[in-house]
LUMDREN-977561 format. One record per residue (C-alpha): x, y, z; chain. Coordinates in steps of 0.25 Angstrom, whole numbers, plus 5000, padded with zeros to 4 digits. Example, Ala and Ser with C-alpha at 12.3 -4.5 7.8 and 13.67 -1.06 7.14 Angstrom:
+------+------+------+---+
|   px |   py |   pz | c |
+------+------+------+---+
| 5049 | 4982 | 5031 | A |
| 5055 | 4996 | 5029 | A |
+------+------+------+---+
REM end
This chain:
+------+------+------+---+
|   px |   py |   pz | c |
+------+------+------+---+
| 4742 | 5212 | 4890 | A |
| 4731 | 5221 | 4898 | A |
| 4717 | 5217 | 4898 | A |
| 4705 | 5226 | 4897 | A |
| 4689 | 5224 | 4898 | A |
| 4680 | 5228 | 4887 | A |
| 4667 | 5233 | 4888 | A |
| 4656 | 5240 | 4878 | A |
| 4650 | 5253 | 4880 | A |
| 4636 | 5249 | 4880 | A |
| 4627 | 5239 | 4889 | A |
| 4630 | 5239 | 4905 | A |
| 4644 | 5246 | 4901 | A |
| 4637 | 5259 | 4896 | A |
| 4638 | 5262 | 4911 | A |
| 4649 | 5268 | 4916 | A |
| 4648 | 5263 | 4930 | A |
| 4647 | 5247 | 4924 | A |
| 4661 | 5252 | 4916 | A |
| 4668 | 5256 | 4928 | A |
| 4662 | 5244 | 4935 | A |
| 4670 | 5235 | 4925 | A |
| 4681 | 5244 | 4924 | A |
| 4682 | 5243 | 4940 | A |
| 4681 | 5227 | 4939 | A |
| 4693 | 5227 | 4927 | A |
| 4703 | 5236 | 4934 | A |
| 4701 | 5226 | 4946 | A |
| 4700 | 5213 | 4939 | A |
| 4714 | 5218 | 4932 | A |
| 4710 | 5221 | 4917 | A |
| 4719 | 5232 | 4912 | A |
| 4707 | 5240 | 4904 | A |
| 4694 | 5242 | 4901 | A |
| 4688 | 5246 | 4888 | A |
| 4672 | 5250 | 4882 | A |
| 4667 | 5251 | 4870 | A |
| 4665 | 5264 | 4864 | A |
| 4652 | 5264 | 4856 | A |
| 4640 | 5275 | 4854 | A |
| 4632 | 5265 | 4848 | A |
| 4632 | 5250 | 4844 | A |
| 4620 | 5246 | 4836 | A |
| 4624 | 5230 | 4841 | A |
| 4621 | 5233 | 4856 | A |
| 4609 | 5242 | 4853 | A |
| 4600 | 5244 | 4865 | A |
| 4611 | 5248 | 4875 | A |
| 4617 | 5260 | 4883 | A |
| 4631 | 5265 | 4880 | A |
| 4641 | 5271 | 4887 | A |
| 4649 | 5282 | 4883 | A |
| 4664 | 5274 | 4884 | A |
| 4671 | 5288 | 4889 | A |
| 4662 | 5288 | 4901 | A |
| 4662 | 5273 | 4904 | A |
| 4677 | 5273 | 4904 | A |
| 4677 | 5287 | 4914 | A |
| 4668 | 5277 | 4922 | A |
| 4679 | 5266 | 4921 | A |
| 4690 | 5276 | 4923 | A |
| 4685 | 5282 | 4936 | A |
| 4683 | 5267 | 4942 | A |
| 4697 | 5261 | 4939 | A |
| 4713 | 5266 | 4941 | A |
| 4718 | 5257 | 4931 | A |
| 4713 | 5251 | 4918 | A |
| 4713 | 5257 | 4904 | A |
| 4701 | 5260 | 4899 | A |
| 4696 | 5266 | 4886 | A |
| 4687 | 5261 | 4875 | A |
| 4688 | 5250 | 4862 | A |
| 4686 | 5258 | 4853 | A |
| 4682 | 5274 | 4852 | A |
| 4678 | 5277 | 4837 | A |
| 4686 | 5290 | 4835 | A |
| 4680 | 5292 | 4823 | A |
| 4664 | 5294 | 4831 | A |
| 4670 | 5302 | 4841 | A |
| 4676 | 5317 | 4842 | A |
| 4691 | 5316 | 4844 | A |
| 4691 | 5327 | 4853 | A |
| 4681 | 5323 | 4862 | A |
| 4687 | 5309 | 4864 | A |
| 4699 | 5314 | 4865 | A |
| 4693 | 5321 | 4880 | A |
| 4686 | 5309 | 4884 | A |
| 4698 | 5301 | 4882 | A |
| 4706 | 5311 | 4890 | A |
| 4698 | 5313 | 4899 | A |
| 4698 | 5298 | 4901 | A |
| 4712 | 5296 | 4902 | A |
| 4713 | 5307 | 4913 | A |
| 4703 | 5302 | 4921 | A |
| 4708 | 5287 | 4921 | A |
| 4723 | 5293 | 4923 | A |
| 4727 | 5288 | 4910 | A |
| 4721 | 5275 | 4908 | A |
| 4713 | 5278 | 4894 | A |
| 4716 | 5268 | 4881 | A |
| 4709 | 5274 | 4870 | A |
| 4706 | 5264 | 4858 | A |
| 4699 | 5269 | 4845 | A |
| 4694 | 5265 | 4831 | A |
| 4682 | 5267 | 4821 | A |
| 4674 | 5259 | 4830 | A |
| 4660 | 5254 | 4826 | A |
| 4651 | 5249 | 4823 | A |
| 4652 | 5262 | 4813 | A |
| 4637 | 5261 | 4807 | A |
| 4632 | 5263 | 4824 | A |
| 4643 | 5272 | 4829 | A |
| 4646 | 5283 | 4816 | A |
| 4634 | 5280 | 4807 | A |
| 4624 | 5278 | 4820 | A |
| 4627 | 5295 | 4820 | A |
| 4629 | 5300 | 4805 | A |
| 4644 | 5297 | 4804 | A |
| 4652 | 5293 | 4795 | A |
| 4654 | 5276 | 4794 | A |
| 4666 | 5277 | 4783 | A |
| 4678 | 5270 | 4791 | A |
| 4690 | 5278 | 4782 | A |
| 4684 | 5292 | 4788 | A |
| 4681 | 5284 | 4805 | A |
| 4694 | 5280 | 4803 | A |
| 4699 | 5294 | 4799 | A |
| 4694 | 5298 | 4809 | A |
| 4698 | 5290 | 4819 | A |
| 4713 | 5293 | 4815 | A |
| 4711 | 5308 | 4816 | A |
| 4705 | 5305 | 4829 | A |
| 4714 | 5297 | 4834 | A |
| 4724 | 5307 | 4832 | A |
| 4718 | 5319 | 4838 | A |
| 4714 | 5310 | 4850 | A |
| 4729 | 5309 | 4853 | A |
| 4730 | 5324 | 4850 | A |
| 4720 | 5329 | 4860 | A |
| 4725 | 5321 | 4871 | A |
| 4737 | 5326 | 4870 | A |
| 4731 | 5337 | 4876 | A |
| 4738 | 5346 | 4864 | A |
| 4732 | 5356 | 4856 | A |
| 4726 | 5351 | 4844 | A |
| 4723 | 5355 | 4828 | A |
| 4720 | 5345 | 4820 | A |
| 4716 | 5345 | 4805 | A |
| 4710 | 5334 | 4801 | A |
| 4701 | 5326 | 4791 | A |
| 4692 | 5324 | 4802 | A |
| 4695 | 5333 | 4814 | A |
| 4698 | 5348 | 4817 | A |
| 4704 | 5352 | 4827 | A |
| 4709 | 5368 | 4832 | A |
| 4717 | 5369 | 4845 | A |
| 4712 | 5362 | 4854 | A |
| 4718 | 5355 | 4867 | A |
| 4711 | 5344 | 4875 | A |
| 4713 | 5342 | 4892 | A |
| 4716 | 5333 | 4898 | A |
| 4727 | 5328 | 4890 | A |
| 4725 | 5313 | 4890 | A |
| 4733 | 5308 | 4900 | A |
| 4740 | 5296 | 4895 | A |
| 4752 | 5301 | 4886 | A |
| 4754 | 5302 | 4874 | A |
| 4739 | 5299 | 4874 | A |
| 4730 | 5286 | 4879 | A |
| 4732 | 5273 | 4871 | A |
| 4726 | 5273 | 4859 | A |
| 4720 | 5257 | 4852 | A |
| 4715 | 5256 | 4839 | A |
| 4703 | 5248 | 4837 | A |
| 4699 | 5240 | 4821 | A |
| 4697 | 5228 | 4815 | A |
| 4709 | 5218 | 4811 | A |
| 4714 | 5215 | 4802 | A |
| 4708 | 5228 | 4797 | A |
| 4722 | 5235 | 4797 | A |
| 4720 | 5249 | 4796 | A |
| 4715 | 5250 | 4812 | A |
| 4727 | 5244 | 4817 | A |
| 4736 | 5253 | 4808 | A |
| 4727 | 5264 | 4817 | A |
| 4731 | 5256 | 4829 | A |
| 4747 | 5254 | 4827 | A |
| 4747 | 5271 | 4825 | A |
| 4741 | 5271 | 4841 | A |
| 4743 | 5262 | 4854 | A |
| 4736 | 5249 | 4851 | A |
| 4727 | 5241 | 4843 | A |
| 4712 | 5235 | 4847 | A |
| 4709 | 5225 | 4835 | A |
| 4696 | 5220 | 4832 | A |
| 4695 | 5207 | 4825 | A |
| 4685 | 5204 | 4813 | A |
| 4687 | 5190 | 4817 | A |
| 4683 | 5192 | 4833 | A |
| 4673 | 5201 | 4836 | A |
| 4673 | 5210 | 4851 | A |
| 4676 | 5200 | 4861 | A |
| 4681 | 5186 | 4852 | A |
| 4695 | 5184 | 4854 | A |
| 4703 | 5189 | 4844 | A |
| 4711 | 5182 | 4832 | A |
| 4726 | 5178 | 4836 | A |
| 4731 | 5178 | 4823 | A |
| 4724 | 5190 | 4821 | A |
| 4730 | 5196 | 4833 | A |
| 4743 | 5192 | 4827 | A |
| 4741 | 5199 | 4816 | A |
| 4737 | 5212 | 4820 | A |
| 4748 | 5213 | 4831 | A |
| 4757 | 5211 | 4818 | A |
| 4751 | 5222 | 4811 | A |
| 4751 | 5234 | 4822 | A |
| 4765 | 5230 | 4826 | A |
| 4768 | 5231 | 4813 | A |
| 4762 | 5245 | 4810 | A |
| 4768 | 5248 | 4824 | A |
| 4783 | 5248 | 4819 | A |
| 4784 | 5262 | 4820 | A |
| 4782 | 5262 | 4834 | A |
| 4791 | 5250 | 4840 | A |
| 4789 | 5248 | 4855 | A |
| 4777 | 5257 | 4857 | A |
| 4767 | 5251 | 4866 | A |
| 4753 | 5247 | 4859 | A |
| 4741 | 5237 | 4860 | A |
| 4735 | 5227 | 4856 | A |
| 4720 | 5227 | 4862 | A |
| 4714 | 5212 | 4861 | A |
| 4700 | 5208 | 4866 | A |
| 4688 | 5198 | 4868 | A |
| 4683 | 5191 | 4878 | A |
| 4691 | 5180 | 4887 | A |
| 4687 | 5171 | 4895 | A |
| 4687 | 5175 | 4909 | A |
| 4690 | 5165 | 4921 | A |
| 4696 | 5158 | 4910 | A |
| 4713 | 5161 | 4914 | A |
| 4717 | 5152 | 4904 | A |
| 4708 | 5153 | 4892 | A |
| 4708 | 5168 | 4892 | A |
| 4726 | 5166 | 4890 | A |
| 4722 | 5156 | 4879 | A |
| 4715 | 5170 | 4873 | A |
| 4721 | 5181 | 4877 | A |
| 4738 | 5175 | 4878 | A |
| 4738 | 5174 | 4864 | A |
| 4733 | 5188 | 4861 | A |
| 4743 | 5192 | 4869 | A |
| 4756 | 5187 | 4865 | A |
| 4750 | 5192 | 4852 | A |
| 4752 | 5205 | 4855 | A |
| 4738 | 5210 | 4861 | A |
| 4742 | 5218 | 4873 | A |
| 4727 | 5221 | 4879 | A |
| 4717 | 5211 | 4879 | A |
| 4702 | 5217 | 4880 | A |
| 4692 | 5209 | 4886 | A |
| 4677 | 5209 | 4879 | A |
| 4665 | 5205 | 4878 | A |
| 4660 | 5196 | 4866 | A |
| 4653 | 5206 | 4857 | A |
| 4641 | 5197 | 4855 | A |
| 4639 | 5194 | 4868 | A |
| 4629 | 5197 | 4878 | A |
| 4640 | 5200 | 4890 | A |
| 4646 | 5212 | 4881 | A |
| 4639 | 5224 | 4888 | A |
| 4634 | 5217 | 4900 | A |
| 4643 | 5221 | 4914 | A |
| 4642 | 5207 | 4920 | A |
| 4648 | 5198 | 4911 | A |
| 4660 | 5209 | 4907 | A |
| 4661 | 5211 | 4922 | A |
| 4664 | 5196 | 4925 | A |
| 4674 | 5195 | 4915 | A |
| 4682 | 5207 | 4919 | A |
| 4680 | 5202 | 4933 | A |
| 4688 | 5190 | 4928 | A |
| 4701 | 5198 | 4925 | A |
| 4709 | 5201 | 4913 | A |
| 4715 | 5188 | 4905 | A |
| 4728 | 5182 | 4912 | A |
| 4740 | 5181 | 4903 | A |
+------+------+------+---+
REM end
């Protein structure tokens, strides 16, 4: 299992230099990632400044050799797939290849799509996502391009740099279980990022319910026996604590999680704040 920290874009960590900070403090304390938010706007934490997560991560790229970084989640559907498919890229190559790029609809849909005149209807963000999804792992190819689709056009064009991990970065799929259509999404790419309605950002997550979603991609998986993939788990542990954070994450783990994500309870005060996230990475990952 590798471990990651997990951070908003918004608060102390809409500036760069407190990402890297972090992101200097994780790669030393031995956590094998670190991971923000990716929001334009989050009615919930009203009132705050927030970071673009492309440049937060160029910021934590540029201060560390080691650890993945990348977002949980990018909404596809908000974005133009082109131009993330260059910030991505362009990630990757200034990183040396250290980008995991995990998408969904994202949310919530009323602040970040109607917020701006967009479409809420989850059939066509989802339709879009797909299309995106797929021309993402076109452009990085760094292969000419046409594409004619429901939703994009697209008339010879080649993107460079080429991302540098090949065939492409990781791609995770974010949704809600036991909603099950995100994590057919998921089984088609490199791993899954479940949410739970019954643990909300940073509870611990349901082992039955672990079990059984483990069940279900492996299952959609057959096609494609023996090909790596992820399982990305999170919530908060209990740091300083060897044996009580075990008692938590061992079970995940021989469930089939292979990344265990560190955050923040959403509710609380610490979430966006640098000292109390700071401490915790400071700590170290969870020891199996």
């Amino acid at each position: 299992m590798r471990f990651s920290v997990n951070m908003p874009n918004f608060g102390d960590f809409a500036d760069p230099r407190t990402v890297a900070k972090v992101a200097v403090a994780a790669e030393q304390a031995g956590w094998d990632g670190l991971f923000v938010w990716d929001h334009v706007v989050h009615r919930r934490h009203g009132g705050r400044p927030f970071g673009d997560p492309w440049m937060l991560l160029t910021a934590a790229a540029l201060a560390t050799s080691r650890i993945k970084l990348g977002t949980l989640v990018t909404p596809v559907a908000r974005r133009h797939p082109q131009e993330l498919a260059r910030q991505v890229a362009t990630l990757d190559t200034l990183s040396g290849g250290r980008v995991v790029f995990a998408a969904g609809l994202g949310g919530p849909i009323e602040d970040e799509y109607a917020s701006f005149g967009d479409t809420t209807d989850p059939k066509v963000l989802a339709e879009r996502l797909d299309e995106g999804l797929g021309l993402l792992e076109r452009y990085w190819s760094g292969e000419t391009v046409n594409h004619d689709g429901r939703h994009y056009r697209v008339r010879d064009v080649t993107l460079l740099p080429a991302a540098v991990q090949r065939p492409r970065p990781p791609v995770w799929i974010a949704g809600f279980w036991p909603n099950r259509a995100p994590m057919r999404r998921a089984a088609r790419w490199d791993g899954a990022v479940p949410l739970f309605t019954d643990a909300r950002h940073g509870q611990i997550p349901p082992l039955d319910q672990v079990r059984e979603l483990v069940a279900y991609v492996h299952k959609e998986r057959e096609s494609r026996p023996g090909a790596p993939f992820d399982i990305v788990l999170g919530g908060a542990t209990p740091g300083g604590d060897a044996a009580g954070t075990r008692d938590v994450v061992g079970p995940l783990a021989e469930a089939g999680a292979t990344w265990w994500d560190e955050r923040q309870i959403q509710t609380s005060d610490a979430l966006d704040r640098l000292t109390p996230v700071l401490r915790r990475v400071e700590q170290g990952p969870p020891v199996l």
